[in-house]
VEXTI-684570 format. One record per residue (C-alpha): x negated, y negated, z negated; residue in one letter. Coordinates in Angstrom, 1 decimal. Layout:
<pts>
+--------+--------+--------+------+
:      x :      y :      z : rest :
+--------+--------+--------+------+
:      X :      Y :      Z :    A :
...
+--------+--------+--------+------+
</pts>
This chain:
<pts>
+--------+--------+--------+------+
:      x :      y :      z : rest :
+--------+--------+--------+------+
:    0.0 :    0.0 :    0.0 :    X :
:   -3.5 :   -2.3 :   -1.2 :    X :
:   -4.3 :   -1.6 :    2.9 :    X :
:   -1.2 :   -2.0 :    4.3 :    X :
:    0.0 :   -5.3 :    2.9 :    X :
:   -2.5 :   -7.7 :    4.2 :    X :
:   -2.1 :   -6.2 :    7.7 :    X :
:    2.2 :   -6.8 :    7.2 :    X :
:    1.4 :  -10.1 :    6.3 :    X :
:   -1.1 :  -10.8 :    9.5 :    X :
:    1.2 :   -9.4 :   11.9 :    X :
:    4.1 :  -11.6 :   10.8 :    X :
:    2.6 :  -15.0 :   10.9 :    X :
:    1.3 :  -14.1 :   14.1 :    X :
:    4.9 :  -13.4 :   14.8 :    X :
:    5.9 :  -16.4 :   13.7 :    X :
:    3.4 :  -19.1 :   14.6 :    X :
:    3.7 :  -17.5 :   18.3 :    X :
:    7.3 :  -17.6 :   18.8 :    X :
:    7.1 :  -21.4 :   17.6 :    X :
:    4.9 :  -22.4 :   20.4 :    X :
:    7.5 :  -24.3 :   22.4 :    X :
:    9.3 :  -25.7 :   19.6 :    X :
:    7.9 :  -28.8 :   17.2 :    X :
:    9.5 :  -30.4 :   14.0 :    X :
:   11.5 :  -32.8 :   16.2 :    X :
:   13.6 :  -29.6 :   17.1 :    X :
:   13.7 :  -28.0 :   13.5 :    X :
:   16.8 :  -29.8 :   12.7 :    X :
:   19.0 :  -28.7 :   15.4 :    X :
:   18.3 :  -24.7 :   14.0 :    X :
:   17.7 :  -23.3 :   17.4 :    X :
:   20.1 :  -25.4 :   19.5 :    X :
:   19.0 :  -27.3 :   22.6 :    X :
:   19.4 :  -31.2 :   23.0 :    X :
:   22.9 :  -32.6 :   23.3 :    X :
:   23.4 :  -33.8 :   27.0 :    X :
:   27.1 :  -34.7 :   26.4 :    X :
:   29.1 :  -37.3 :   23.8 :    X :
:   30.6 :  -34.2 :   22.7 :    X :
:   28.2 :  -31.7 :   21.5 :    X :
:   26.9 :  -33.6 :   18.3 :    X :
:   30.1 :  -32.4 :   17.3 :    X :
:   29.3 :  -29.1 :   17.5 :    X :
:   25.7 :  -29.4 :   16.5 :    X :
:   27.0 :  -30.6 :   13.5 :    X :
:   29.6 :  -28.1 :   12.6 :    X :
:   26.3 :  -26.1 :   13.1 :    X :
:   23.8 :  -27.9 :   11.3 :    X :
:   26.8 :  -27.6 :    8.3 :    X :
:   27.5 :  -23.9 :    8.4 :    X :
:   23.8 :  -23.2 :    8.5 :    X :
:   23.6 :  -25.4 :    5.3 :    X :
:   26.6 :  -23.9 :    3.2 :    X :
:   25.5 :  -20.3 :    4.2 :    X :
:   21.9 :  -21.0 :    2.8 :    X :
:   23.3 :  -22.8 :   -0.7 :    X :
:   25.4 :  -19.2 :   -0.7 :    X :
:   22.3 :  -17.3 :    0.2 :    X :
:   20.3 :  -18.9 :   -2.8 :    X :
:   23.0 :  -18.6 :   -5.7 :    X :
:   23.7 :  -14.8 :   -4.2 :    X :
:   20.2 :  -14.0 :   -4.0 :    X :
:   19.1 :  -16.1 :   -7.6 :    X :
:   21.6 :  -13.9 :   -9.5 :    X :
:   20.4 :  -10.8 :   -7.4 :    X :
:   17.0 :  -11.6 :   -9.0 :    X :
:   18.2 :  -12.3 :  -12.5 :    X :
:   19.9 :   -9.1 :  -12.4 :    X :
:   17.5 :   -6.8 :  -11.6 :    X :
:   14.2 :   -8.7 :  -13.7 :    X :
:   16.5 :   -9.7 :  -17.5 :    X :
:   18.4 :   -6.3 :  -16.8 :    X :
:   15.8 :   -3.8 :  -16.0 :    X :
:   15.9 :   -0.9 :  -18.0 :    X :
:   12.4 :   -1.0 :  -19.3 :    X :
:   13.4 :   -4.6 :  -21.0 :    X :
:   16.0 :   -3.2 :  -23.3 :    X :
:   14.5 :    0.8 :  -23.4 :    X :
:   18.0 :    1.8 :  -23.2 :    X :
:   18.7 :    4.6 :  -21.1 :    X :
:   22.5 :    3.2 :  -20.5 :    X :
:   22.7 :   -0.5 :  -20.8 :    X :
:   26.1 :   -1.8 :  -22.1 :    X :
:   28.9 :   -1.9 :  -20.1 :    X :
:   31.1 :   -4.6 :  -19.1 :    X :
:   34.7 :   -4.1 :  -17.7 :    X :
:   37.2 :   -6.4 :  -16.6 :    X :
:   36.1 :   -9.4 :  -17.4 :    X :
:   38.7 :  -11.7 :  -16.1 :    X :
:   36.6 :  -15.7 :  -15.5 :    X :
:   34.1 :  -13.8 :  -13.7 :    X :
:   36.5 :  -11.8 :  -11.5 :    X :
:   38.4 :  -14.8 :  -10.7 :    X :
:   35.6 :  -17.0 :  -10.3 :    X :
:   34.3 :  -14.6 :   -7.7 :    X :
:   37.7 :  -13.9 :   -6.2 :    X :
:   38.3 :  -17.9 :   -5.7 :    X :
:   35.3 :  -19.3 :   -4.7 :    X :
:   35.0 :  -17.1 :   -1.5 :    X :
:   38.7 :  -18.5 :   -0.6 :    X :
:   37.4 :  -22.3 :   -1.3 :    X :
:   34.2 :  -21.4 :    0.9 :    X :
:   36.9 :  -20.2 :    4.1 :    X :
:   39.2 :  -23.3 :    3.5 :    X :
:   36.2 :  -25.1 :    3.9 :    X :
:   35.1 :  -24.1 :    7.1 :    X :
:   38.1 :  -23.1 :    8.0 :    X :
:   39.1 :  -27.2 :    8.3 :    X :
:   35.9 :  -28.5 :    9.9 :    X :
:   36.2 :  -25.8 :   12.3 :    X :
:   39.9 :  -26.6 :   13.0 :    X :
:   39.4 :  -30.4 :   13.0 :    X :
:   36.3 :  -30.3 :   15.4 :    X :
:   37.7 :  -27.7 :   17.9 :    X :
:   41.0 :  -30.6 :   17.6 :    X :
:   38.5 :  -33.3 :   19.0 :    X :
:   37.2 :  -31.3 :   21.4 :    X :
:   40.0 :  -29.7 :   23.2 :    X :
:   41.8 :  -33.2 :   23.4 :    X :
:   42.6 :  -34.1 :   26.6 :    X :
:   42.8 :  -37.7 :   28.2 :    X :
:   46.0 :  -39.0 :   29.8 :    X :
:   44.2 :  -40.5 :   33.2 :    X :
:   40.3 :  -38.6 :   33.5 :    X :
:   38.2 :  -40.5 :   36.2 :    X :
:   36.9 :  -37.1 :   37.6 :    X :
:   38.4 :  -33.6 :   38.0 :    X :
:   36.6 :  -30.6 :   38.7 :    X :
:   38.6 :  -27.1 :   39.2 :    X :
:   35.7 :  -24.1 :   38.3 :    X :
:   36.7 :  -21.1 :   40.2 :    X :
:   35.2 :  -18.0 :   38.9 :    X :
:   34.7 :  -14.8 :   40.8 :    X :
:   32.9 :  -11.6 :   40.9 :    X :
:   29.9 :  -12.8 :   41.3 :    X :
:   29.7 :  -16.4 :   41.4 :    X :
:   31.2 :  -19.7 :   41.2 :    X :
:   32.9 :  -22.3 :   43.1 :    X :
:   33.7 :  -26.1 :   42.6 :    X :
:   36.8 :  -28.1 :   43.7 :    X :
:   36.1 :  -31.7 :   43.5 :    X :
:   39.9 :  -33.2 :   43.3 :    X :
:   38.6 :  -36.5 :   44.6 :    X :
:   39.6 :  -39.2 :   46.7 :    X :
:   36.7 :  -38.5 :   49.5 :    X :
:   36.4 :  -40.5 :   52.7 :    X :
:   36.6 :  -38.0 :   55.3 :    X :
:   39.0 :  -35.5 :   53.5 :    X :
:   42.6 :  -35.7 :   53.9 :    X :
:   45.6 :  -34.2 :   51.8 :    X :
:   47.2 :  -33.8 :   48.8 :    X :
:   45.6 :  -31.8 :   45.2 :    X :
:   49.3 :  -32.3 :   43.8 :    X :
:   51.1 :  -29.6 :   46.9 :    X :
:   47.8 :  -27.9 :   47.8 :    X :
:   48.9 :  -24.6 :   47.7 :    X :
:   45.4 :  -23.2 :   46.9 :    X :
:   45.4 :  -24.8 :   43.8 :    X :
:   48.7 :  -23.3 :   42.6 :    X :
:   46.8 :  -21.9 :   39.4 :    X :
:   46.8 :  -25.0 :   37.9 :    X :
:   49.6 :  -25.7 :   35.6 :    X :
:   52.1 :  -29.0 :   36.4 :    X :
:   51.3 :  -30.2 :   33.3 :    X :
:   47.9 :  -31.2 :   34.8 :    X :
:   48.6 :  -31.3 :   38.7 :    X :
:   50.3 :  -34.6 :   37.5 :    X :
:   47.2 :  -36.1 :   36.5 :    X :
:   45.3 :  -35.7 :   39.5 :    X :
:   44.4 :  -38.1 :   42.1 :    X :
:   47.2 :  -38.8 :   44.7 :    X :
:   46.1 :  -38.0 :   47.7 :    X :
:   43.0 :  -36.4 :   47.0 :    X :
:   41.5 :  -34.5 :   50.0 :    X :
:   38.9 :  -33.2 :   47.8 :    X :
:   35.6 :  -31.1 :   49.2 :    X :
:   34.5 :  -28.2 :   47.6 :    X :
:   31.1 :  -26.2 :   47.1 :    X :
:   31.1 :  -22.0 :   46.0 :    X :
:   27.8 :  -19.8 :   45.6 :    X :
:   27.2 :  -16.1 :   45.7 :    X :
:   24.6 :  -14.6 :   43.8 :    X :
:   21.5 :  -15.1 :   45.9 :    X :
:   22.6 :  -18.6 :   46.0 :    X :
:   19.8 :  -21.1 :   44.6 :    X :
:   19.6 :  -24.6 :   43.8 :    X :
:   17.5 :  -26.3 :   46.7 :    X :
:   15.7 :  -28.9 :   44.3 :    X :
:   14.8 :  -26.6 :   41.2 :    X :
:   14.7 :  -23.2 :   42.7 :    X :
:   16.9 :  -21.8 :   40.3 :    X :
:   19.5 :  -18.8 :   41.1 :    X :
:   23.2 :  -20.0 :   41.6 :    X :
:   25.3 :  -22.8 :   43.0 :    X :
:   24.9 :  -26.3 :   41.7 :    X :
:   27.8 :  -28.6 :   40.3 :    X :
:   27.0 :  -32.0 :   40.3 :    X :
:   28.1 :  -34.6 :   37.9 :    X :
:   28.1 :  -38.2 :   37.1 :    X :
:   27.0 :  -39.7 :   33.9 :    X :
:   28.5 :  -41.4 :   32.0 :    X :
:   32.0 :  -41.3 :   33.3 :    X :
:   34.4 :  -38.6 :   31.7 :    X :
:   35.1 :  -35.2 :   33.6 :    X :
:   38.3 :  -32.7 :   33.4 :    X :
:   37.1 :  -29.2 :   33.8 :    X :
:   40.2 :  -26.8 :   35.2 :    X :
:   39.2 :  -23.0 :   35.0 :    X :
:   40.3 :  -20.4 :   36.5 :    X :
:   39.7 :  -17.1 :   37.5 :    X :
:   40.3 :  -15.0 :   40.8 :    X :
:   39.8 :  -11.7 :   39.3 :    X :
:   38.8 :  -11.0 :   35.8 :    X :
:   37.9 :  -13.0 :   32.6 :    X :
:   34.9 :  -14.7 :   32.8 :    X :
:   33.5 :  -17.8 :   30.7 :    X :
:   32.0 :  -21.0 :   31.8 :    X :
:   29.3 :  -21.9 :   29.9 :    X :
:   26.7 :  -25.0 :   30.7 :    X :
:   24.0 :  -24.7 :   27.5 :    X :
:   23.1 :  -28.3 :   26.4 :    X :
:   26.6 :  -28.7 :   26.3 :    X :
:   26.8 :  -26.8 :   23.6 :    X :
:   30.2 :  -25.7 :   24.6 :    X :
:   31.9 :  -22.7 :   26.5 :    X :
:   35.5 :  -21.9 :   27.6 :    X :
:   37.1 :  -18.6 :   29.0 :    X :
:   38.1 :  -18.5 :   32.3 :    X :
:   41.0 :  -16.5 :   32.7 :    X :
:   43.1 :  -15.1 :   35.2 :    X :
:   46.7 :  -15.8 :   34.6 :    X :
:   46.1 :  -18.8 :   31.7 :    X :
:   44.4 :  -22.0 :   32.8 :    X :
:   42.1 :  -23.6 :   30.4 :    X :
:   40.3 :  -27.5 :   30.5 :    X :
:   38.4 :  -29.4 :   28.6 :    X :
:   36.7 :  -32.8 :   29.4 :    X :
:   32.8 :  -34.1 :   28.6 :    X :
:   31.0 :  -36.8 :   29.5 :    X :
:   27.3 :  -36.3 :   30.4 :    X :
:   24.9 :  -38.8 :   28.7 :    X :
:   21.5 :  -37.9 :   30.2 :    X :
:   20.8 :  -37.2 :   33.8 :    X :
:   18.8 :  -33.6 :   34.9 :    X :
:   19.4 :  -30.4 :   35.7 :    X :
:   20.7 :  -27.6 :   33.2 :    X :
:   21.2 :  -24.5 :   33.7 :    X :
:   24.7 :  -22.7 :   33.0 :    X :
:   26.1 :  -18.7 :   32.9 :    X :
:   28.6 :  -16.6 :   32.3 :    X :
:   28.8 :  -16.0 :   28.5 :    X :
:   31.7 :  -12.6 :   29.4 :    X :
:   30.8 :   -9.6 :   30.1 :    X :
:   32.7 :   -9.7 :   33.5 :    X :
:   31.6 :   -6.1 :   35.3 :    X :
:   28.1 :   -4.6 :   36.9 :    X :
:   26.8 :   -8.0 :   38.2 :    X :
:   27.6 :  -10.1 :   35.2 :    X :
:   23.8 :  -11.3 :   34.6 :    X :
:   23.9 :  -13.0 :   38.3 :    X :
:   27.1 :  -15.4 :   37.7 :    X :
:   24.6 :  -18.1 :   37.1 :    X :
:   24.7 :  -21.6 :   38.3 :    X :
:   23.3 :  -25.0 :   37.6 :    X :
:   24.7 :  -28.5 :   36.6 :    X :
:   22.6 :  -31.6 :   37.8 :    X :
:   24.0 :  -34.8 :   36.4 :    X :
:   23.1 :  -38.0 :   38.6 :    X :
:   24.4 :  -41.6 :   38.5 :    X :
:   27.8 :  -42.9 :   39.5 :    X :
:   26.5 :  -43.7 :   42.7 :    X :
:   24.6 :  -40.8 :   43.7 :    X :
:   27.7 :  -38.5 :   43.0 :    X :
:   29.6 :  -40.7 :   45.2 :    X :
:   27.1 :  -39.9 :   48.0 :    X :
:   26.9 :  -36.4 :   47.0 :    X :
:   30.8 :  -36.0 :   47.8 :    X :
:   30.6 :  -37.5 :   51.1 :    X :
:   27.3 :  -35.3 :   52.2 :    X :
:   30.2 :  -32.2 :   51.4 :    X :
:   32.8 :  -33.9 :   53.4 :    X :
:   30.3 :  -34.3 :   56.4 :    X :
:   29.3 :  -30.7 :   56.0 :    X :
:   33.2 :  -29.8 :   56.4 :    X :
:   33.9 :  -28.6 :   53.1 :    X :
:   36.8 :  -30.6 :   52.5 :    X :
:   39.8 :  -29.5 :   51.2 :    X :
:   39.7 :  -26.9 :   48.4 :    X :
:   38.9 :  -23.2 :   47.7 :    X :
:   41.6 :  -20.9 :   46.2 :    X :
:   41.6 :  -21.4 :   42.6 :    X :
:   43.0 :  -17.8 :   41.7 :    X :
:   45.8 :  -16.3 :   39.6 :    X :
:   48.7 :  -18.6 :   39.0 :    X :
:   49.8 :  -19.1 :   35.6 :    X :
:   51.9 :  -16.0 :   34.4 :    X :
:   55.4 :  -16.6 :   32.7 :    X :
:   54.0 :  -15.1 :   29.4 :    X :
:   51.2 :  -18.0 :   29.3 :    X :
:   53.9 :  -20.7 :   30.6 :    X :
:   56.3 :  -19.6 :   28.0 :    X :
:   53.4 :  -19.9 :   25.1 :    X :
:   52.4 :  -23.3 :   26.1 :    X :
:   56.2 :  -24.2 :   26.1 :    X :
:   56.7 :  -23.2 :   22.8 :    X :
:   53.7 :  -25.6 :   22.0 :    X :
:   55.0 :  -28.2 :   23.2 :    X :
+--------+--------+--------+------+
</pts>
């Protein structure tokens, strides 16, 4: 054991000192989450940054008493082969029966008022972007007002999987263009493997999923956020990007044999270069849209009914 110990102890601060190499204090705060991109995701960094700390103030009373236990009530302390006994001892049974229930309200209302702030939705968003999912890729439907794309997003019938309740808020008379991916698809700037949506920062975006086959989930990493995209029950939410790059996104579901290649990228530009961006896909001919997928069923339209 003299032998082995010193070796242990090598091994892991090798361990640990190398998988630290691309990290410095700077990031030690966030507990292993990348930078915010979006006004959104200090929200959930901080539900984070919480949980982490509540769990390790319950970590050190659990593990403290742990201790006392086992050093003041060892049996070679007292030399009695059977220490006493104590039974049903009433504050400490409570006290151990209630505290857990305070420490679930807790979270329980953080969580609940964060995920309230987050899936809010605006009356009148400045951008919409329908994410199609498929087996195995992505596409975009920018429901824009494009010169060189004509129609309507409010009677297109390829974007019948969106519910009324949100083909109300789109644009009227919004041509829209469109971009989709397949799996060897890679992003012509960066290299990396999967279509590339494009946003602007700065200015607010409506996400509409939905799905064309199975459930998948949409999920861009410095947002710090994901959302299931499912056939038959259209989700949204809405960001707005506050740094400008490219990150890379994936699908967080376990969607069939090819699930590690729905991959795609998010590039967040300036007002104006998104502008240009949607006119390069209208002079490619990609206006118009792609089909969304599944409409909404009637047990999903029902359930949102009795929401409302």
């Amino acid at each position: 054991m003299r032998r082995k110990l010193p070796q242990v102890l090598t091994a892991g601060l090798i361990l640990v000192t190398a998988t630290g190499c691309e990290y410095t204090w700077e990031d030690f705060p966030r507990l292993g989450m990348p930078t915010p991109v979006t006004e959104e995701a200090p929200i959930i960094l901080s539900l984070w940054q919480g949980s982490w700390a509540a769990a390790l103030v319950t970590g050190v009373l659990v593990w403290g008493l742990i201790l006392w236990s086992v050093f003041f009530h060892r049996r070679s302390r007292t030399k009695i082969e059977v220490p006493p006994q104590t039974r049903y001892n009433l504050p400490i049974e409570a006290l151990y029966t209630v505290v857990p229930l305070i420490i679930v309200s807790v979270f329980f209302y953080f969580t609940a008022r964060d995920e309230s702030k987050l899936l809010s939705l605006s009356d009148k968003p400045k951008h919409t972007v329908n994410v199609v999912g498929f087996q195995w890729s992505w596409g975009f439907n920018y429901i824009e007002n494009v010169p060189g794309s004509t129609g309507d997003a409010k009677t297109d019938k390829n974007l019948k999987a969106i519910p009324d309740k949100w083909r109300d808020d789109l644009p009227a008379n919004a041509g829209g263009v469109w971009e989709a991916g397949i799996p060897g698809t890679r992003d012509p700037e960066t290299g990396n493997p999967g279509p590339t949506l494009v946003l602007p920062k700065g200015e607010k975006v409506r996400f509409i999923l939905t799905s064309r086959d199975v459930i998948h989930s949409f999920w861009v990493v410095p947002f710090l956020f994901k959302q299931d995209v499912i056939p038959g029950h259209t989700n949204a939410f809405e960001v707005t990007a506050t740094q400008e790059g490219t990150f890379l996104g994936k699908c967080a579901e376990l969607c069939g044999v090819d699930h590690s290649r729905m991959l795609f990228n998010v590039k967040v530009v300036s007002p104006a270069e998104y502008q240009d961006y949607l006119k390069t896909l209208a002079d490619k001919g990609q206006t118009g849209y792609i089909p969304a997928g599944i409409a909404q069923t009637t047990p999903a339209i029902n359930a949102e009914k009795k929401q409302l």
